[in-house]
DOMIPA-324362 format. One record per atom (N, C-alpha, C): residue in three letters; y, z, x. Coordinates in steps of 0.05 Angstrom, whole numbers, padded with zeros to 5 digits, always signed. Example, Ala and Ser with C-alpha at 12.3 -4.5 7.8 and 13.67 -1.06 7.14 Angstrom:
DOMIPA-324362
Ala-00114+00156+00264 Ala-00090+00156+00246 Ala-00066+00156+00264 Ser-00045+00142+00257 Ser-00021+00143+00273 Ser+00001+00157+00258 
end
This chain:
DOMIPA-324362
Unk-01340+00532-00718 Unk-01364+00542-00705 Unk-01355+00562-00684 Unk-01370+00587-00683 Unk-01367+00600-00665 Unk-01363+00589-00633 Unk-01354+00601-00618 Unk-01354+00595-00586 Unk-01346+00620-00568 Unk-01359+00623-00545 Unk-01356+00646-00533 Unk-01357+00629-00501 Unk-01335+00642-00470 Unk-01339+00630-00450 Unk-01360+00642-00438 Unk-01367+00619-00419 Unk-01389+00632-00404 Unk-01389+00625-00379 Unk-01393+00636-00357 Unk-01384+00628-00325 Unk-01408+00632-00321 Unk-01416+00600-00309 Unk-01439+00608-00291 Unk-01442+00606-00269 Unk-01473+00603-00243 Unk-01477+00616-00222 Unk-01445+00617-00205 Unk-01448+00584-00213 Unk-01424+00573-00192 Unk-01393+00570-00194 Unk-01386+00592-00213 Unk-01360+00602-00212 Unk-01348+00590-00240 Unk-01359+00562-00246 Unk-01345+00553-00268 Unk-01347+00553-00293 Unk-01325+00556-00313 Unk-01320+00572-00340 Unk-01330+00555-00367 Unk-01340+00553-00379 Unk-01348+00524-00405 Unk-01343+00551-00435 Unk-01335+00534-00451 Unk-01339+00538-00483 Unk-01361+00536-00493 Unk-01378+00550-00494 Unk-01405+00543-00503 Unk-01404+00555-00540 Unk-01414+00528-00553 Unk-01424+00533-00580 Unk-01452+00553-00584 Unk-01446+00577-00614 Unk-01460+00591-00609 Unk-01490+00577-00617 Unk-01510+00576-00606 Unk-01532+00566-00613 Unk-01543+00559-00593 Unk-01525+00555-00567 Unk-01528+00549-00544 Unk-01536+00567-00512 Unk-01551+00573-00501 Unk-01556+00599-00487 Unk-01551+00578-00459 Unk-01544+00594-00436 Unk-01544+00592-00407 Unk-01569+00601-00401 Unk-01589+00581-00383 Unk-01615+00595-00369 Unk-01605+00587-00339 Unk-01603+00606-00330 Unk-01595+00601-00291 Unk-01633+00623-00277 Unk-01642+00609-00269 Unk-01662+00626-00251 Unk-01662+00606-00222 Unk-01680+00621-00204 Unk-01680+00606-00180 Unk-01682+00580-00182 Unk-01703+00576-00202 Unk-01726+00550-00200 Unk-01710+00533-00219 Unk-01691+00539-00238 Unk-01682+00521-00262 Unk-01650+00534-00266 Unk-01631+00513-00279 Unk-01605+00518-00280 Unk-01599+00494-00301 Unk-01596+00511-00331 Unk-01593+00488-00353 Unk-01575+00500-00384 Unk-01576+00489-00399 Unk-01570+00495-00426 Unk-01595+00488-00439 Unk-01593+00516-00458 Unk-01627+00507-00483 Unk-01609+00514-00509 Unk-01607+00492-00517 Unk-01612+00493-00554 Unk-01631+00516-00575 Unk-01622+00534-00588 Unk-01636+00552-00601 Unk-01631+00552-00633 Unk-01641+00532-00638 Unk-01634+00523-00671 Unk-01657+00514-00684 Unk-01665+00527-00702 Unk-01697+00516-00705 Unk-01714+00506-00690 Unk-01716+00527-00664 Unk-01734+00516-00648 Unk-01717+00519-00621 Unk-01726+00508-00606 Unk-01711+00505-00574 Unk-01709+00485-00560 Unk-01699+00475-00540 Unk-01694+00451-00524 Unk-01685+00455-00503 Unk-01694+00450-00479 Unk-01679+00463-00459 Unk-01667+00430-00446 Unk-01644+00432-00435 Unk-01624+00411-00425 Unk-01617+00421-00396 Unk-01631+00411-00374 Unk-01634+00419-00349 Unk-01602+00401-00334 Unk-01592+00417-00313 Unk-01577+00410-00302 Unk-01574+00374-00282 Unk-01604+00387-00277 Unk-01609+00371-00250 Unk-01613+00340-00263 Unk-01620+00343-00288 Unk-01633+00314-00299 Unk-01611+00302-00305 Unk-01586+00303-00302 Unk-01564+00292-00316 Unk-01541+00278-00283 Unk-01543+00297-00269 Unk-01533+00278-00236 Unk-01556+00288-00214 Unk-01568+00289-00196 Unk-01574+00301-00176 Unk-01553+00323-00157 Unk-01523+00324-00166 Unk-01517+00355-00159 Unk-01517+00373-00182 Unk-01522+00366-00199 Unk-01537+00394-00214 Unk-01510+00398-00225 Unk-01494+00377-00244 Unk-01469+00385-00264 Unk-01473+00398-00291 Unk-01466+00416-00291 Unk-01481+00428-00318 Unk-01456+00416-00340 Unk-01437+00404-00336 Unk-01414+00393-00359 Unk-01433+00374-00374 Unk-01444+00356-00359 Unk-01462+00336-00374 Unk-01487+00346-00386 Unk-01503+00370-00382 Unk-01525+00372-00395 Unk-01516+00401-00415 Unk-01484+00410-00429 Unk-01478+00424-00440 Unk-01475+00404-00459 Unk-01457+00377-00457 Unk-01448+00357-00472 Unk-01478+00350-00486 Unk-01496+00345-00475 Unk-01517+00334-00483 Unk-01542+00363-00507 Unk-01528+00382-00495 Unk-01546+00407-00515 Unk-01525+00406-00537 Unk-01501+00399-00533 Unk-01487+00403-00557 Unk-01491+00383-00585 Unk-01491+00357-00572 Unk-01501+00341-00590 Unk-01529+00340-00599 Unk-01545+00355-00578 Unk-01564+00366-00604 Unk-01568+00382-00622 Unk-01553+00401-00619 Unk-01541+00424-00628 Unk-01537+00416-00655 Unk-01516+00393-00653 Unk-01495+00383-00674 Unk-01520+00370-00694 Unk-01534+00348-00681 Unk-01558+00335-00698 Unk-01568+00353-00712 Unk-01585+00377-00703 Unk-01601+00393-00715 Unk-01585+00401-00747 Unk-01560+00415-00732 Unk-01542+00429-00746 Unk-01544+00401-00783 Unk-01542+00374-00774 Unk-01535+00357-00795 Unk-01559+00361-00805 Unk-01573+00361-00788 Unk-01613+00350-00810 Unk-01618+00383-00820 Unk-01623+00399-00808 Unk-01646+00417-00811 Unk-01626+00438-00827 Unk-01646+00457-00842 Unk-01624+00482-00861 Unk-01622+00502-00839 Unk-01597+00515-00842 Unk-01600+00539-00830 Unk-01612+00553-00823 Unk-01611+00564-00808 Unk-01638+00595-00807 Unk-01621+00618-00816 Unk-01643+00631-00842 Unk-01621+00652-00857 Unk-01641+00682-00841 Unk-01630+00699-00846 Unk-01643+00729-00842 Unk-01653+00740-00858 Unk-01655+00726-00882 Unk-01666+00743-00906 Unk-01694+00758-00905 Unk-01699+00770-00920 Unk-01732+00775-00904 Unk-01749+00764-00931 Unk-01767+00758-00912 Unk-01797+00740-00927 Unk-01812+00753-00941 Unk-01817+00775-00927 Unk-01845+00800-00929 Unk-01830+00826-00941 Unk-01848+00833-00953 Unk-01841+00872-00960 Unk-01842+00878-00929 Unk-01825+00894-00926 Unk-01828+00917-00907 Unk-01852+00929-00905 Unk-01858+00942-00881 Unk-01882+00949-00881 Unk-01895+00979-00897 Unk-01871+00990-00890 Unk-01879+01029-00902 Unk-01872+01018-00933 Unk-01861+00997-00949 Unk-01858+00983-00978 Unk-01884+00993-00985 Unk-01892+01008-00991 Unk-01921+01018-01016 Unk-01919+01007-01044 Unk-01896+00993-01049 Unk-01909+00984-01086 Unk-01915+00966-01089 Unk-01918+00942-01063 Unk-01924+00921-01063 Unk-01914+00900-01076 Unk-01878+00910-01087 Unk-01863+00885-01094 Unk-01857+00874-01072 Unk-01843+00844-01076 Unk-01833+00834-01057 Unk-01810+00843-01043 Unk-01797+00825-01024 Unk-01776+00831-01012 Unk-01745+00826-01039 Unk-01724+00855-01049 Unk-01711+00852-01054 Unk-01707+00863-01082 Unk-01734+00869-01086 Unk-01743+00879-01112 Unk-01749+00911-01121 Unk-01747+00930-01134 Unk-01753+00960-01126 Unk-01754+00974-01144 Unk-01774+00983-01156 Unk-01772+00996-01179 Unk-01805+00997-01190 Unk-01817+01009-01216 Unk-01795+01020-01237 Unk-01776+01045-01230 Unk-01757+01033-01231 Unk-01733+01061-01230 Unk-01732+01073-01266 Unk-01738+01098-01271 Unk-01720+01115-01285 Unk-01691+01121-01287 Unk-01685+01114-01322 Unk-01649+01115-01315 Unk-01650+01128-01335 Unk-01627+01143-01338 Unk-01618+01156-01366 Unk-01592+01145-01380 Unk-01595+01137-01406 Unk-01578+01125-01409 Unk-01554+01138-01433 Unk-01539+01127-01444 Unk-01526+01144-01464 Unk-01520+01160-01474 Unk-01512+01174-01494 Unk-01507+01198-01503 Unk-01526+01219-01501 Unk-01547+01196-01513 Unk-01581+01215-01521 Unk-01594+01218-01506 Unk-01593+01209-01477 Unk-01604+01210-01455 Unk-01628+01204-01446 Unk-01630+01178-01469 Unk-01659+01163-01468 Unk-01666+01152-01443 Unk-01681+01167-01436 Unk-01700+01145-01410 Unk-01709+01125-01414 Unk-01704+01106-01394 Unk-01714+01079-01396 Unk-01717+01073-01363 Unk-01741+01049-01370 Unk-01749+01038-01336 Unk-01737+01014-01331 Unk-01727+01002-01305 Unk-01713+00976-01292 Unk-01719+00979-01276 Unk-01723+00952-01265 Unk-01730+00945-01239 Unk-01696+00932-01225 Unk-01699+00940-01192 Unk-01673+00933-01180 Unk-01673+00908-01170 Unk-01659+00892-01175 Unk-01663+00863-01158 Unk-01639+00868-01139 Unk-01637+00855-01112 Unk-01621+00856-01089 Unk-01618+00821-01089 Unk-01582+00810-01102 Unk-01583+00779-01100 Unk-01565+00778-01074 Unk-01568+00766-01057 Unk-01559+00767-01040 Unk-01542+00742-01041 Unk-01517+00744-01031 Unk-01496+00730-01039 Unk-01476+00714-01010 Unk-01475+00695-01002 Unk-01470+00687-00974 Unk-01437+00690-00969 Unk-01429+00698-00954 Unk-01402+00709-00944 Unk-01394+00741-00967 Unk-01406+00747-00975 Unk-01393+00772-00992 Unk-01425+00793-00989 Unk-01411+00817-01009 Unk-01429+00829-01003 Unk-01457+00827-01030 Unk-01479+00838-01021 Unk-01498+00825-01041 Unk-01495+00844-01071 Unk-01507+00832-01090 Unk-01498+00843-01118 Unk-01532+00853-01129 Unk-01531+00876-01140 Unk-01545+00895-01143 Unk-01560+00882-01177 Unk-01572+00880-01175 Unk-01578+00872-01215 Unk-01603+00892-01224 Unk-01598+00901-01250 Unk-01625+00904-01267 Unk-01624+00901-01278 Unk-01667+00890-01282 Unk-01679+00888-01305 Unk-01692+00907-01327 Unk-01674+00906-01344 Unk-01691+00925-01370 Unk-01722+00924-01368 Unk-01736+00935-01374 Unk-01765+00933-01377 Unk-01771+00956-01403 Unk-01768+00987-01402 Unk-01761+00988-01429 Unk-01761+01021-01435 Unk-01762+01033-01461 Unk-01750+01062-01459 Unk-01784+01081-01448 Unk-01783+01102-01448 Unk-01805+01109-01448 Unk-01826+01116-01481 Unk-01811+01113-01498 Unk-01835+01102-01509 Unk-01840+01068-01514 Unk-01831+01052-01504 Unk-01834+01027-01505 Unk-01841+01012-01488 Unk-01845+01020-01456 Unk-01860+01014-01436 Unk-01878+01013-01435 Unk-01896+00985-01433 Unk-01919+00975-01435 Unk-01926+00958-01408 Unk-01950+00945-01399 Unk-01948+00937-01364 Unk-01946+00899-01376 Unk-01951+00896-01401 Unk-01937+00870-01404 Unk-01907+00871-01408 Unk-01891+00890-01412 Unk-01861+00886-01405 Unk-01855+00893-01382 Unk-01878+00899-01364 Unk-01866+00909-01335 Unk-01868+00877-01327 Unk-01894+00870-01329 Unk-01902+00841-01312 Unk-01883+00819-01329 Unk-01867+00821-01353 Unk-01856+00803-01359 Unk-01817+00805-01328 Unk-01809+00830-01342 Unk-01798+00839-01329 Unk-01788+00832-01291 Unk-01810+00834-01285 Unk-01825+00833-01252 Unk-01819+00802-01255 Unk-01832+00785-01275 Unk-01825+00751-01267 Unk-01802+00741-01269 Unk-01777+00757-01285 Unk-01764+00754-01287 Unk-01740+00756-01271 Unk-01755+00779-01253 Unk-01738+00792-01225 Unk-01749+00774-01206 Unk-01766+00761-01203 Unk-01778+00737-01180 Unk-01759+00716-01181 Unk-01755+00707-01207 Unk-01746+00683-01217 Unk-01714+00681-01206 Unk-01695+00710-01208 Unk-01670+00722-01208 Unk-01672+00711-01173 Unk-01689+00728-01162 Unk-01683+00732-01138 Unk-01684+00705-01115 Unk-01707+00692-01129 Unk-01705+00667-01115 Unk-01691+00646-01117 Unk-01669+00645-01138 Unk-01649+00632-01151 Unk-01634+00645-01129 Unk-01629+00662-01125 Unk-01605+00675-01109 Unk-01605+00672-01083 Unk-01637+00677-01068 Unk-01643+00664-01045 Unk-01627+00636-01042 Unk-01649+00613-01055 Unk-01635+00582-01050 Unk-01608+00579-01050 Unk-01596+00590-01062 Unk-01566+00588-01068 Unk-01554+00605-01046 Unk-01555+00626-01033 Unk-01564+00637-01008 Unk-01555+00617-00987 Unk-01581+00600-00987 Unk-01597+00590-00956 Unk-01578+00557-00964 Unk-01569+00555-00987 Unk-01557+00521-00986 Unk-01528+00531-00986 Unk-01510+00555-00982 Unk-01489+00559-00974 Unk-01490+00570-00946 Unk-01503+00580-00935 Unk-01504+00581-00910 Unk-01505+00553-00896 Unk-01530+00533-00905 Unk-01519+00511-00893 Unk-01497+00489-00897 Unk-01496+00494-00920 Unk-01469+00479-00915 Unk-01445+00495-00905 Unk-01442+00518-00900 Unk-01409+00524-00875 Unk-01421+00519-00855 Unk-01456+00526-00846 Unk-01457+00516-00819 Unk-01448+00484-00813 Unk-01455+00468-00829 Unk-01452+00431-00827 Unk-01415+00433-00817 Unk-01410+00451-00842 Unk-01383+00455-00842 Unk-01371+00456-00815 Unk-01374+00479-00804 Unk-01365+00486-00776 Unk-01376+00470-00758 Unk-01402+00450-00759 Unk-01399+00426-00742 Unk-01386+00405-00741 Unk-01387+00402-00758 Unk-01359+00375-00767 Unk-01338+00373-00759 Unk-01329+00410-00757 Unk-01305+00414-00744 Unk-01302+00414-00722 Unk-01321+00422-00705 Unk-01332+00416-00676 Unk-01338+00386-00674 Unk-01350+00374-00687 Unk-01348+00350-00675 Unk-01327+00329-00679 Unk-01316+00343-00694 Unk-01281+00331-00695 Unk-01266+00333-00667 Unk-01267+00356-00662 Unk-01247+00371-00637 Unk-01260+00350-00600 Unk-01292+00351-00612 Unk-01299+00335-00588 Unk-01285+00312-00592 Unk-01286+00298-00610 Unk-01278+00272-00608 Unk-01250+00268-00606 Unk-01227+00283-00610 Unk-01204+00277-00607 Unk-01203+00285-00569 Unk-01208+00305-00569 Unk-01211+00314-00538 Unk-01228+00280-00517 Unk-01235+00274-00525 Unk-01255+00249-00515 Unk-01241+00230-00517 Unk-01223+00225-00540 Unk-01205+00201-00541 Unk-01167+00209-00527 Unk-01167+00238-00517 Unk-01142+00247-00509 Unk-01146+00239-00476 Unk-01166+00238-00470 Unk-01171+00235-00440 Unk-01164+00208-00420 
end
């Protein structure tokens, strides 16, 4: 799991897991959890001088919980774009015109965008058909076919993202625990 240091008001340095933000204002001085959702882990509630070691320990292990229960949060997008005018979904684009072969028959495909987790995403098309053979039941067959593609690719997507995230907790909560039992 990622980690970056962070010094706060009062001079001192912590490893903070990424998922984890520093809030210092006049009125409040804490760690908040940003993992499906938020949690804020206040300084003061953990000693009355305001140790922030104990309420980092305490965002982390929720950190870590979340991280076991809940799926990742992916970036993919949900929605067409807005200036998107053809009203496919997200990932999808076409009918594109291609020319193909010797004879330089035109034919229409649609682009699917599979998006692929740690690499880069892979481009696919669907035949739909030449121009004299394009009909809007081989477009709409076509189009279900590219839904079907894409959301296959999504899930597979969004359940490898969470599992290296689980991954990289495990490994963090490995390191806590030997660190906990070195002491």
């Amino acid at each position: 799991m990622k980690t970056r240091k962070v010094i706060i008001y009062s001079g001192k340095t912590f490893t903070v897991p990424q998922g984890i933000q520093r809030i210092d204002t006049p009125s409040t001085h804490g760690w908040q959890v940003r993992y499906q959702g938020t949690k804020f882990f206040s300084d003061s509630s953990f000693d009355e001088a305001g140790d922030a070691t104990q309420s980092l320990a305490a965002a982390t292990r929720e950190l870590l919980n979340r991280i076991a229960t809940m799926p990742a949060p992916v970036v993919l997008k949900r929605s067409p774009s807005s200036h998107k005018s053809s009203g496919l979904p997200p990932g999808i684009s076409g009918p594109i015109v291609v020319s193909r072969g010797e004879e330089r028959v035109l034919s229409a495909v649609l682009s699917v965008l599979l998006p692929r987790f740690g690499s880069t995403p892979l481009l696919k098309s669907i035949y739909i058909g030449t121009e004299n053979t394009y009909t809007q039941a081989k477009y709409r067959a076509a189009l279900a076919a590219a839904k079907t593609l894409r959301a296959e690719a999504v899930a597979i997507y969004e359940a490898a993202a969470t599992k290296a995230r689980r991954r990289s907790a495990n490994a963090m909560r490995k390191e806590l625990a030997s660190a906990r039992s070195t002491r």
